[in-house]
C-alpha positions as CSV (number, residue, x, y, z in Angstrom):
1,X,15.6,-60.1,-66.9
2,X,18.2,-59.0,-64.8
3,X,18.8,-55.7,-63.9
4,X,20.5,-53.5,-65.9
5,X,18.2,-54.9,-68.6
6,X,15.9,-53.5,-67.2
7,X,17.0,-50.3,-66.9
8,X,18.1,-50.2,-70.7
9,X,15.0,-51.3,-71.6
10,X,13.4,-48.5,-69.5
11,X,15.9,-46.0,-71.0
12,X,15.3,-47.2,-74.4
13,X,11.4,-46.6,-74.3
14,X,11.8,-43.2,-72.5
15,X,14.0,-42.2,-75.4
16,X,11.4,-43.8,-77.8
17,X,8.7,-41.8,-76.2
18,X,10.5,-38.7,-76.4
19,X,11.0,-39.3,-80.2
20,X,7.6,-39.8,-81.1
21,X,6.3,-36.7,-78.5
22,X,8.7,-34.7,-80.5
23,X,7.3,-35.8,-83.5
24,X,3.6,-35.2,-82.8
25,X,4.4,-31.6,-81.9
26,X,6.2,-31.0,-85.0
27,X,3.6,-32.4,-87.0
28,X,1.0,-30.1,-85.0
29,X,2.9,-27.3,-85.3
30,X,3.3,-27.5,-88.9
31,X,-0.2,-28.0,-89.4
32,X,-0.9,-25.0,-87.5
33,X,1.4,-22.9,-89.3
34,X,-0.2,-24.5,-92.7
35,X,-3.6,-23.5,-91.7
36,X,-2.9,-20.1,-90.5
37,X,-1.6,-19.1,-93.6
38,X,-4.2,-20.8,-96.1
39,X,-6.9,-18.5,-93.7
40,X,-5.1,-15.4,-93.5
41,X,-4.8,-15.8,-97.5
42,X,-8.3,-16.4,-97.4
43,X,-9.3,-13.5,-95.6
44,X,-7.2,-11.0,-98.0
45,X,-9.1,-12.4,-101.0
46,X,-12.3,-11.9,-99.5
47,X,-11.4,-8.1,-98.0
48,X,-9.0,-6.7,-100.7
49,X,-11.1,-4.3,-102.9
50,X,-8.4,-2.6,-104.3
51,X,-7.5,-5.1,-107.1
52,X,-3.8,-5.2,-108.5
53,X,-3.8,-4.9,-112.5
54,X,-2.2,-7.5,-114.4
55,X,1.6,-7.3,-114.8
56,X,2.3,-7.2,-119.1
57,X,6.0,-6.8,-120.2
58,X,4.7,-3.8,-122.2
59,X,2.9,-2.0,-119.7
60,X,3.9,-1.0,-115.8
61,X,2.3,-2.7,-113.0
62,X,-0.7,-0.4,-111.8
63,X,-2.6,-0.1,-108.8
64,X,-5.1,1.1,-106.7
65,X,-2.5,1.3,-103.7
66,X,-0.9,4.5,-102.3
67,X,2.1,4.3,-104.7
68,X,3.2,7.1,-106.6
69,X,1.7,8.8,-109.6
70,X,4.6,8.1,-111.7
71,X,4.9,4.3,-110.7
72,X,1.1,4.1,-112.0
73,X,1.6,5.6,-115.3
74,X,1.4,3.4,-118.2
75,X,2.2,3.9,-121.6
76,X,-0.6,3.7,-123.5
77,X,-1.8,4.7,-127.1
78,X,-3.1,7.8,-128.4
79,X,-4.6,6.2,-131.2
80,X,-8.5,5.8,-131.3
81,X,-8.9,2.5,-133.3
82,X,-5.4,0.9,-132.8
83,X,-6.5,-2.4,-131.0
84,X,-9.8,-3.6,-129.4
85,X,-9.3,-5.4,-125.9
86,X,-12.8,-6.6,-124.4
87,X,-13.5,-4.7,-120.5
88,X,-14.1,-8.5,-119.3
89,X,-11.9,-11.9,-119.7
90,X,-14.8,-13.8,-119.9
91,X,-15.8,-12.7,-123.3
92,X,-14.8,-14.2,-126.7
93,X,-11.8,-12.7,-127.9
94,X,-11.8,-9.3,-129.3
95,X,-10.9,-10.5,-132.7
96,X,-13.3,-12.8,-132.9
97,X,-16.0,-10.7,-131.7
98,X,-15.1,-8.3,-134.4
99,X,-15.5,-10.2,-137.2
100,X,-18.4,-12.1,-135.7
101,X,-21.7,-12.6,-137.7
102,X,-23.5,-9.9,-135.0
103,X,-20.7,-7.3,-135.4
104,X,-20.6,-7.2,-138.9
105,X,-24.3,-7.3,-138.8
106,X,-24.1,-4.4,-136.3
107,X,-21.9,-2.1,-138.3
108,X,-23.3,-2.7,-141.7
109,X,-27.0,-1.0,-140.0
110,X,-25.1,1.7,-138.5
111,X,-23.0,2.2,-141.9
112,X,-27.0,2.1,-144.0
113,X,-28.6,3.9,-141.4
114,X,-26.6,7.1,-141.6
115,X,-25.7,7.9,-138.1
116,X,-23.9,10.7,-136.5
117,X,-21.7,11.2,-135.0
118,X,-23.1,10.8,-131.0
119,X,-25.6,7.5,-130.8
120,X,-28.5,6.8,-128.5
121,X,-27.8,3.2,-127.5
122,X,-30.5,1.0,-125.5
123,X,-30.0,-2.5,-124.9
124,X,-33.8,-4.4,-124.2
125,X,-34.9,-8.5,-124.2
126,X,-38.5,-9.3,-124.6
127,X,-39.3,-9.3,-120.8
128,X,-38.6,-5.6,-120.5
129,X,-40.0,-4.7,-123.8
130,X,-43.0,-2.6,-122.7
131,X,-40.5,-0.8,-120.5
132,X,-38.8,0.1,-123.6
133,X,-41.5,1.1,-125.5
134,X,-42.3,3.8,-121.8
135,X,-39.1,5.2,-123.0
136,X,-39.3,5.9,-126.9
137,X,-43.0,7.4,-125.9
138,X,-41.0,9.7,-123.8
139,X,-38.2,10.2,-126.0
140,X,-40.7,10.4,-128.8
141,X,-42.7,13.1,-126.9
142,X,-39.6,14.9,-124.9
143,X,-36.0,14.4,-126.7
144,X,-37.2,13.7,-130.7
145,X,-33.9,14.6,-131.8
146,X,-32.4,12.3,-130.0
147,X,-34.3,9.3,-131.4
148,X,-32.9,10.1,-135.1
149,X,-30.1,7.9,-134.0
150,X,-31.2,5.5,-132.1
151,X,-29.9,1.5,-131.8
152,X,-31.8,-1.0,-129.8
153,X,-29.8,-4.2,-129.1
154,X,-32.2,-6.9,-128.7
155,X,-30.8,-9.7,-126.6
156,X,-33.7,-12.1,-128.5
157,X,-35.1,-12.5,-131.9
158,X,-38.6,-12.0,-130.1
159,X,-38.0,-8.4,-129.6
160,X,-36.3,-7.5,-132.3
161,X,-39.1,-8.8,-134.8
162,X,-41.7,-6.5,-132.5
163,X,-39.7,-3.6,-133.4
164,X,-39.0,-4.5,-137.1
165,X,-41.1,-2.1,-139.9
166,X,-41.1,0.6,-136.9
167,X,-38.8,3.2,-138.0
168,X,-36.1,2.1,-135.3
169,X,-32.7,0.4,-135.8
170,X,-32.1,-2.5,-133.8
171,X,-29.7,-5.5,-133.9
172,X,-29.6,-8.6,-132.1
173,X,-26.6,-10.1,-130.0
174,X,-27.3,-12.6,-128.2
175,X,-25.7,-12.9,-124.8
176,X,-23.7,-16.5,-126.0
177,X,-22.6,-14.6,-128.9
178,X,-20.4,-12.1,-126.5
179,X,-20.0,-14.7,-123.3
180,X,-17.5,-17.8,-123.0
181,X,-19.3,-21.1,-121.9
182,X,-22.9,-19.6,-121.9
183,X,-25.1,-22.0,-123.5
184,X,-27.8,-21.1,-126.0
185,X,-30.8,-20.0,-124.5
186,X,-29.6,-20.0,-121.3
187,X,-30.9,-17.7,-118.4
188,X,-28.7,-15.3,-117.5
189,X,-29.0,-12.9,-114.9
190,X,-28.7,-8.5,-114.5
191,X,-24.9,-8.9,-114.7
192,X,-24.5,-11.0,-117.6
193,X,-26.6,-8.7,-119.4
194,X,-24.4,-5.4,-118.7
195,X,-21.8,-7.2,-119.1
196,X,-22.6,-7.3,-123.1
197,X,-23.6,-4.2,-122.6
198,X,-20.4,-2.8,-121.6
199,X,-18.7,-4.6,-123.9
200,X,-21.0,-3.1,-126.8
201,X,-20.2,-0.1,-126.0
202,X,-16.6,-0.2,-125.9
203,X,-17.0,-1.6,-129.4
204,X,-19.3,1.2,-130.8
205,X,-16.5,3.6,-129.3
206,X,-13.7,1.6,-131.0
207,X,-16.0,2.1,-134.1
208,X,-15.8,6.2,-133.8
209,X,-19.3,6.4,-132.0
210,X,-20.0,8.9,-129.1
211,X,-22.5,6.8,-127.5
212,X,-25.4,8.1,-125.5
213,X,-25.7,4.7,-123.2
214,X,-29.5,4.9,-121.5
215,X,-31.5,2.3,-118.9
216,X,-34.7,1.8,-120.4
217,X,-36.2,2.9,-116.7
218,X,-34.4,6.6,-117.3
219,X,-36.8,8.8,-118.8
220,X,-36.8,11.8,-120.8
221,X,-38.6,14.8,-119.3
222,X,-37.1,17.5,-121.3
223,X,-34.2,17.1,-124.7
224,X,-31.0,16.6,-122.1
225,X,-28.6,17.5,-126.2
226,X,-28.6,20.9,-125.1
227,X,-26.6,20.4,-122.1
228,X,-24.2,17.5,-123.4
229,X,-23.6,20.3,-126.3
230,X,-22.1,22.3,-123.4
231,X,-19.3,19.7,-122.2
232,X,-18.0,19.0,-125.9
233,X,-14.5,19.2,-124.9
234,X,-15.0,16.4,-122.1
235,X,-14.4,12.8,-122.7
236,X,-16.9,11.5,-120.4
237,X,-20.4,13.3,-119.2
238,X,-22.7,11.0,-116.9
239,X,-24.8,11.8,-113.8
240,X,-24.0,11.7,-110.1
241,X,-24.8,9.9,-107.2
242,X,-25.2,11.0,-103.4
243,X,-26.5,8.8,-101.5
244,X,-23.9,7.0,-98.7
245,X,-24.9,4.0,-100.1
246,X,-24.2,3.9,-103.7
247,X,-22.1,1.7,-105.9
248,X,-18.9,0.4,-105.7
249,X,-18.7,1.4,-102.3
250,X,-15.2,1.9,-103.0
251,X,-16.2,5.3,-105.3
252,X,-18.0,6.7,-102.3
253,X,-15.6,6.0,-100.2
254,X,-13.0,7.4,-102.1
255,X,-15.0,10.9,-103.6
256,X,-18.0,11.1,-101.8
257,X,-19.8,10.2,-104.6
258,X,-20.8,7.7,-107.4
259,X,-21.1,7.9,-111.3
260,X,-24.0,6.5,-112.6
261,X,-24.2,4.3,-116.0
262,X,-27.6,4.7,-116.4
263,X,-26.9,7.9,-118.3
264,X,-23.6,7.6,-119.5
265,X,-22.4,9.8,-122.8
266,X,-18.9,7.8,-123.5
267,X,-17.0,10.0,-126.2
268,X,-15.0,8.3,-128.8
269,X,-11.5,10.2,-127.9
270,X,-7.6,9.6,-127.7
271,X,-8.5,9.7,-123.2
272,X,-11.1,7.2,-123.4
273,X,-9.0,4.9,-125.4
274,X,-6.6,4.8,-122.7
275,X,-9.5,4.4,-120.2
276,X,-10.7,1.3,-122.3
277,X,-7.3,0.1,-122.5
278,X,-6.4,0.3,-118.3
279,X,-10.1,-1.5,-117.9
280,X,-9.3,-4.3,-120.5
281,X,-6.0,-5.4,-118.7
282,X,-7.9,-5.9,-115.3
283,X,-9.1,-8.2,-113.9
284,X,-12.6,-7.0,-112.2
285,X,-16.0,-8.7,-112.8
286,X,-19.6,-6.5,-111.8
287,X,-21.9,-4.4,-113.0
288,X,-20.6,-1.4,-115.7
289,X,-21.0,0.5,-113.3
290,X,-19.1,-0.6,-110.6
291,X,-16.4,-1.6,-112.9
292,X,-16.7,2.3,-114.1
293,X,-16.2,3.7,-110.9
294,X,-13.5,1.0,-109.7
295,X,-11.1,1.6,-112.7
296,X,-11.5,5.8,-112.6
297,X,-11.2,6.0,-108.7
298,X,-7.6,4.7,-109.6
299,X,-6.7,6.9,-112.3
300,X,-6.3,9.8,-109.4
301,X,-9.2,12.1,-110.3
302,X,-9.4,15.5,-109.0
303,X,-13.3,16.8,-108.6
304,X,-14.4,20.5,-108.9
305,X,-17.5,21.9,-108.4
306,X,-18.4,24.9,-111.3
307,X,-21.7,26.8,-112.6
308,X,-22.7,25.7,-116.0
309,X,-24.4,28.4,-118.8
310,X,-28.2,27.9,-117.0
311,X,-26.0,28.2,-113.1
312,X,-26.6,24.7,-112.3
313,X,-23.5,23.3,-110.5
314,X,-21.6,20.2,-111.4
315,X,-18.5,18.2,-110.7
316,X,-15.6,18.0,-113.0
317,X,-13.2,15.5,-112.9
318,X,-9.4,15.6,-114.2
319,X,-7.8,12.6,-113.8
320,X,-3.8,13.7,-113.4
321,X,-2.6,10.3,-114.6
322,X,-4.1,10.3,-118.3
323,X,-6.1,13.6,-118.1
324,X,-9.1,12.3,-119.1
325,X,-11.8,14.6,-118.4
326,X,-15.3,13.9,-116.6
327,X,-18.6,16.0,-116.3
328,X,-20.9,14.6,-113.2
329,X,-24.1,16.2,-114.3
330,X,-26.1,17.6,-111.2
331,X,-29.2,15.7,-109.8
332,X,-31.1,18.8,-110.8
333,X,-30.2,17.5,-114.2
334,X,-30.7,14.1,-114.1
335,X,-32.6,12.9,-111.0
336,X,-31.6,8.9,-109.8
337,X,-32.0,8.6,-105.5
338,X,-33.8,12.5,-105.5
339,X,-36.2,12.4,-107.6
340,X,-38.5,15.2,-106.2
341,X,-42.2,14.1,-107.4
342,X,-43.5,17.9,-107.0
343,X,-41.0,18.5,-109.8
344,X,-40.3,15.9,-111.9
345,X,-41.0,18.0,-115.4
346,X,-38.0,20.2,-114.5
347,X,-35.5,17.7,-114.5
348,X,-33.9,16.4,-118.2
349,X,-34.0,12.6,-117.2
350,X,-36.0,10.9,-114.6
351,X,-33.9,7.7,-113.3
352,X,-35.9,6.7,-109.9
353,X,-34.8,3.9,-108.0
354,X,-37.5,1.0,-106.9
355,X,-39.7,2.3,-104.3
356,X,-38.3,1.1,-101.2
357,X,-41.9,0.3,-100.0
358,X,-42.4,-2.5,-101.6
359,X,-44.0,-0.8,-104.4
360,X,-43.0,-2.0,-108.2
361,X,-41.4,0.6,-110.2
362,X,-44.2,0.3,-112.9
363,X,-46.9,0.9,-110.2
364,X,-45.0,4.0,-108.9
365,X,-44.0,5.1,-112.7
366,X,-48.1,5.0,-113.1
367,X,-48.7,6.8,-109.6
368,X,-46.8,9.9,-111.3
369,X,-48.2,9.7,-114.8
370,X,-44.8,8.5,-116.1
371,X,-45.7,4.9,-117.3
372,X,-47.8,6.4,-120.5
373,X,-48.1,3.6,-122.7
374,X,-51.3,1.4,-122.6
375,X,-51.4,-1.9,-121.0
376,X,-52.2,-3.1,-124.4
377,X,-50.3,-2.7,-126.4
378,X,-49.2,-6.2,-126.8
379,X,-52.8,-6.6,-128.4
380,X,-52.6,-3.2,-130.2
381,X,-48.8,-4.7,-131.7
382,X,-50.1,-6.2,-135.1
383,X,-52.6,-3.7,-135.7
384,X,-50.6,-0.8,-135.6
385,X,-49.1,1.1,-139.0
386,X,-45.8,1.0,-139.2
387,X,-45.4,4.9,-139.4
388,X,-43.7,7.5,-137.6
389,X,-47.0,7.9,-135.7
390,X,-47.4,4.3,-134.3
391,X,-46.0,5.0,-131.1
392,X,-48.7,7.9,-130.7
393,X,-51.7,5.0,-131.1
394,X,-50.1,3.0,-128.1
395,X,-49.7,6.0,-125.9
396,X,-52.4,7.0,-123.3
């Protein structure tokens, strides 16, 4: 090979080099760049909590950002019963829910049964059935009234036949009748149950029902009617929560405070349409409660303390955006992470939290003299008349 052969030949695999050097480094770079945006999009789904609301050619984009009141406003309806939207996407659609073998089951009871217009609704499954029966021994003993219209939803046929011939109204719905893709009998856990329950709800204000939602664990100490009766121009009265660690954290964060479901008195009015309405175009999965407290921290509330008629102080909330008005009942009212055991027959509701000791609730319930029914009653079940006074033979 002679010289300058040579040379080319060394020229032509320097240049060759150079080519595929270049294209290694482009092909790193753009790998790089790739990855760094897949993770940073990855880390703004796991750290936004302020969810955008779905975009609908009828209504305005909302959110929970720092945009103006005006840009949040949407037009919504005035009209109580105009159109039912499920809170979730994960439930059947609303019209076939509504027509469903459980709703019209549902309403035909509540159409024979003669309620009111304000319900007591409890939602129970055979597991938690004796903590049910600790609440209507309460209620039985503490808030009668409000027992004339009560409805139990039974999540299985089990409880609902230990409650039939008892003088109480109960229904069941099954959690596969409400949820998409859950199969019969399946096990489902704390948040697919309050997820029916929410959705219950929402139908039973759709319906024209001011619904009295309880926990079967939140107990009546004294008849609570008498200060609902007070806030009857508000659209929402429920109880308050403290503590710095409460839930959504995005409610304490944003108020100080937390609204609790576990006593929640939803009224069926023109505001709480709209409420229902915002919460069934977004997209937000959890608990009631922390849905709750998501959707209202973005409706722009403004809280004020006052003195009610017996000068306990509570918070009311005005939301500017929709004006839908909220009463936070005081924890002297309704007692949830302060439950003072030197005093617990003063309060209206006791709603303690598991002792943080270790101790079951039932155990500490029993340590105050507020689990009162007997520990068998399962035995006592078939033997007891199926009066008014049969919840009197299974308390101790």
């Amino acid at each position: 090979m002679s010289c300058g052969e040579m040379c080319n030949s060394v020229t032509y695999s320097r240049a060759s080099l150079r080519s595929i050097v270049v294209s290694l480094l482009v092909i790193v770079l753009f790998c790089y760049l790739t990855a760094t945006r897949y993770s940073t999009h990855l880390h703004s789904v796991k750290t936004n909590i302020k969810p955008t609301y779905v975009s609908n050619p009828i209504y305005s984009k909302i959110s929970s950002d720092n945009t103006s009141s005006e840009s949040k406003q949407i037009v919504l309806s005035d009209s109580i019963n105009t159109e039912f939207i499920s809170p979730y996407g994960f439930t059947y659609p609303a019209d076939v829910m509504i027509t469903s073998h459980w709703a019209v089951s549902m309403k035909r009871k509540l159409d024979e049964g003669k309620f009111g217009k304000q319900l007591t609704f409890l939602m129970v499954n055979s597991g938690y059935f004796s903590t049910l029966l600790n609440w209507l021994a309460h209620a039985k003993l503490h808030a009668e009234p409000l027992m004339e219209n009560l409805l139990v939803v039974c999540l299985d046929e089990k409880s609902h036949v230990m409650l039939l011939n008892k003088g109480i109204i109960s229904t069941v719905v099954k959690i596969e009748d409400v949820l998409k893709g859950i199969k019969e009998g399946a096990g489902v856990g704390f948040g697919g149950m309050v997820a029916v329950r929410l959705t219950l709800l929402r139908l039973l204000n759709h319906w024209g029902y001011d619904v009295l939602q309880m926990d079967t664990d939140a107990l009546f100490m004294n008849n609570i009617q008498p200060i609902l009766d007070q806030f009857k121009d508000s659209d929402i009265v429920t109880t308050v929560i403290k503590h710095s660690e409460c839930l959504p954290k995005i409610a304490y964060d944003t108020w100080g405070f937390c609204l609790c479901t576990g006593v929640l008195l939803m009224r069926s009015t023109p505001n709480t349409e709209k409420m229902w309405q915002i919460m069934g175009r977004s997209h937000r999965s959890g608990s009631d409660q922390n849905i709750f407290n998501s959707i209202l921290t973005t409706l722009e509330f403004s809280w004020t303390p006052f003195t009610d008629n017996n000068s306990v102080q509570h918070l009311k909330g005005v939301s500017t955006n929709y004006n839908i008005t909220v009463i936070a009942l005081s924890e002297d009212i309704v007692c949830r992470d302060s439950c003072d055991t030197a005093k617990l027959s003063s309060y209206y509701v006791c709603h303690p939290h598991s002792p943080h000791n270790g101790t079951s609730k039932h155990r500490w319930l029993s340590q105050q003299q507020l689990w009162i029914v007997t520990d068998k009653w399962a035995e006592m079940q078939s033997t007891v008349q199926p009066t008014a006074e049969w919840l009197k033979e299974i308390t101790v």
